[in-house]
C-alpha positions as CSV (number, residue, x, y, z in Angstrom):
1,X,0.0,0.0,0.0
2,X,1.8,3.0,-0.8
3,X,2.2,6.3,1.5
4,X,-0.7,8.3,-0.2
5,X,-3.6,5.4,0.4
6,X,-2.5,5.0,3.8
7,X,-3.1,8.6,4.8
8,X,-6.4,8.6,3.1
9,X,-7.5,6.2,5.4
10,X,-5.5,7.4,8.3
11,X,-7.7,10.7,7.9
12,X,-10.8,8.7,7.4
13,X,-10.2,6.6,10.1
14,X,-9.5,9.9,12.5
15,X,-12.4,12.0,11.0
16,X,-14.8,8.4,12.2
17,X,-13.3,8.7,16.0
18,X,-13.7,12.0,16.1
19,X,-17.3,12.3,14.6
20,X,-18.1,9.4,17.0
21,X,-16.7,11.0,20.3
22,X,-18.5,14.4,19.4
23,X,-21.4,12.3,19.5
24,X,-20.5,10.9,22.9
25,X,-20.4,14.1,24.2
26,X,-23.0,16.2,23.0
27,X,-25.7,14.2,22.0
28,X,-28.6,13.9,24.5
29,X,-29.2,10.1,25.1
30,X,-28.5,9.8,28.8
31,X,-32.2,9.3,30.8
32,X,-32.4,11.8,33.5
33,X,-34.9,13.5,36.0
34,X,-34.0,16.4,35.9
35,X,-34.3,19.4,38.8
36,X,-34.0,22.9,37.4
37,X,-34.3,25.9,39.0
38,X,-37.7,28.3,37.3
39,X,-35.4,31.6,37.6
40,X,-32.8,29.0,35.7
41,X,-29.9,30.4,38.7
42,X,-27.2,28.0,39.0
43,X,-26.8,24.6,37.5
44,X,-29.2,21.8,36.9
45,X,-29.4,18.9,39.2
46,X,-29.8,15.7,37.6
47,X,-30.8,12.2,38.6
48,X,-29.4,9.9,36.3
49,X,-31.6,6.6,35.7
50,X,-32.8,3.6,33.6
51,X,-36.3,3.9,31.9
52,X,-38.8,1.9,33.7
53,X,-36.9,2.6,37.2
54,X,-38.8,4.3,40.3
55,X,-37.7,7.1,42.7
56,X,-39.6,8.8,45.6
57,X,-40.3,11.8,46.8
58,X,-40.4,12.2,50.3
59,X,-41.0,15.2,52.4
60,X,-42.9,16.4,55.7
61,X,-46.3,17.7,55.8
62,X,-46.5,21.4,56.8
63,X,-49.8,20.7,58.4
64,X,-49.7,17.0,59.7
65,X,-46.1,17.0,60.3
66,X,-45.7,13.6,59.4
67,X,-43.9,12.0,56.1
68,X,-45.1,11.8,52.9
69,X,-43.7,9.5,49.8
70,X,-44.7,10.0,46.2
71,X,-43.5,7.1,44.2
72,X,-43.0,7.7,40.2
73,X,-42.0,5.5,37.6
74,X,-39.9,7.1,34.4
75,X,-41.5,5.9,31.1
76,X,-41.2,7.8,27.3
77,X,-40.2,11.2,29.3
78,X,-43.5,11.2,31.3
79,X,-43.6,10.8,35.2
80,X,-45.9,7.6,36.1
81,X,-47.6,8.2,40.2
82,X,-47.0,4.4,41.4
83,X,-47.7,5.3,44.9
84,X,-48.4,7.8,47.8
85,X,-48.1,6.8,51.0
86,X,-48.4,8.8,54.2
87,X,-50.0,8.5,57.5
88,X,-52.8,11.1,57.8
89,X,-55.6,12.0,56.0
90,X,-57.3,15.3,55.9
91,X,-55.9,18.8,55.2
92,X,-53.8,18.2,51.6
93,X,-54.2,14.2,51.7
94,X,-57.0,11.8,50.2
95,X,-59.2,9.9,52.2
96,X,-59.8,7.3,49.9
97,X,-59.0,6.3,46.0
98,X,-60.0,7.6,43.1
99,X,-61.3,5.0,40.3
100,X,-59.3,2.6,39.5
101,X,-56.6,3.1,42.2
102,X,-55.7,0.7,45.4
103,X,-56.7,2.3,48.9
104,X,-55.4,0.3,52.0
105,X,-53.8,1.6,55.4
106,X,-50.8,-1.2,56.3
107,X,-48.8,-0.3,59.5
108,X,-50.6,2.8,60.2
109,X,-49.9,4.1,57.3
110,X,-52.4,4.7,54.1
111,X,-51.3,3.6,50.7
112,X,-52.9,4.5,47.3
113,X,-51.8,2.7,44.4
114,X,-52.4,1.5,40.8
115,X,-52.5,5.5,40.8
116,X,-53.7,7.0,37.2
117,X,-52.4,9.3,34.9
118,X,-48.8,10.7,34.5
119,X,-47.4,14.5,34.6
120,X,-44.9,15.4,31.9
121,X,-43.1,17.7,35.0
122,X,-44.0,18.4,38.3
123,X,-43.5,22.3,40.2
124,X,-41.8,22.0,43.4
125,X,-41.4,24.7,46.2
126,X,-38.6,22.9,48.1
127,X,-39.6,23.2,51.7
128,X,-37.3,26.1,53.5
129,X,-38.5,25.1,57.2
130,X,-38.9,21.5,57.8
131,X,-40.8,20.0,54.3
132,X,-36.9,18.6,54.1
133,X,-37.8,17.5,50.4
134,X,-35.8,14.2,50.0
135,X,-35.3,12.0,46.5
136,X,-34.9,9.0,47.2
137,X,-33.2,6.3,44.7
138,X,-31.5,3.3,44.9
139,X,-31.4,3.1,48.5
140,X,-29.6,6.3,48.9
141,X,-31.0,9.8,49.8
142,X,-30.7,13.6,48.2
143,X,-32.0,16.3,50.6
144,X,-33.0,18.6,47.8
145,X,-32.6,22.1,49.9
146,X,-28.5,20.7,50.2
147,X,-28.5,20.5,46.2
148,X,-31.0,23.4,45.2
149,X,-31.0,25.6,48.2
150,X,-34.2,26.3,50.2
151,X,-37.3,28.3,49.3
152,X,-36.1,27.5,45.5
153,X,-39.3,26.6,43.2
154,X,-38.1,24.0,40.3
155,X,-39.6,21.3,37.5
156,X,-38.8,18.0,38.0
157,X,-39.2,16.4,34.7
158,X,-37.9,13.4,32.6
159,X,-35.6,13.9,29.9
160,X,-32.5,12.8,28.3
161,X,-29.1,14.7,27.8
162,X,-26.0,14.9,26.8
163,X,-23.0,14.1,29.0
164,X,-22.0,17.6,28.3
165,X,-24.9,18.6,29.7
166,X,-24.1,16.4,33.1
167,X,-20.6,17.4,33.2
168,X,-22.2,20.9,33.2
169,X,-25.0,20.4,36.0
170,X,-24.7,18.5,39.4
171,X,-25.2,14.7,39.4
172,X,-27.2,13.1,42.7
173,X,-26.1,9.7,41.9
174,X,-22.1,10.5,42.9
């Protein structure tokens, strides 16, 4: 093979890598929840995770005092409700099911599931006083007021992106 044809593909072979670890970088095929402030000050958070995979939302009731968990499945960038569970009902909480869902108490605690519908984002005041807004995933724990600061308001919603766009925001799951 002479010099010349060797090059070509050299170049080629270079222009392939590189086209391919552009892509790596910058385009957005990572699964996230992602938790973004509304007046968009300071970095995203992110919540890397696999499609079909739950997390929970867990935080004190201002009125009760007492926890609450919202349990959502990601599916095709919506949010899925699988559960709520909490332990009073009454100011802010159902007393029963709607159609269609689960209603038991377990444990002193009530449970709704087989919940209906899906939100493509969900608005957020995180708790300044002692809401202590919590994500829960994989057995670990992200106090959002530590990653987000308190009193903000932000969307939680699916997406996907980039690893730019990671590298760029705060990760929970390090």
């Amino acid at each position: 093979m002479n010099m010349k044809r060797r090059g070509v593909y050299t170049t080629i072979a270079s222009l392939i890598i590189g086209v391919f670890i552009i892509g790596l970088i910058f385009y957005p095929y990572r699964s996230v929840v992602s938790f973004e402030k509304m007046d968009r000050q300071g970095p995203n958070i992110y919540l890397p995770l696999t499609e079909g995979k739950h997390f929970q939302v867990k935080y004190t009731h201002s009125v009760h005092l007492s926890d609450v968990i919202e349990e959502y499945e990601v599916k095709k960038e919506r949010l899925y409700p699988i559960q709520l569970i909490y332990e009073d009902t009454g100011i802010g909480m159902p007393s029963g099911a709607g159609e269609g869902e689960t209603f038991e108490m377990k444990d002193g605690k009530y449970y709704i599931s087989n919940i209906q519908g899906y939100h493509d984002s969900i608005s957020l005041s995180v708790g300044a006083v002692r809401a202590d807004h919590t994500i829960r995933y994989e057995n670990r724990s992200y106090l959002l007021k530590d990653y987000i600061g308190a009193g903000s308001v932000i969307t939680i919603k699916p997406s996907h992106v980039s690893n730019w766009n990671l590298m760029r925001g705060e990760t929970l799951s390090e």
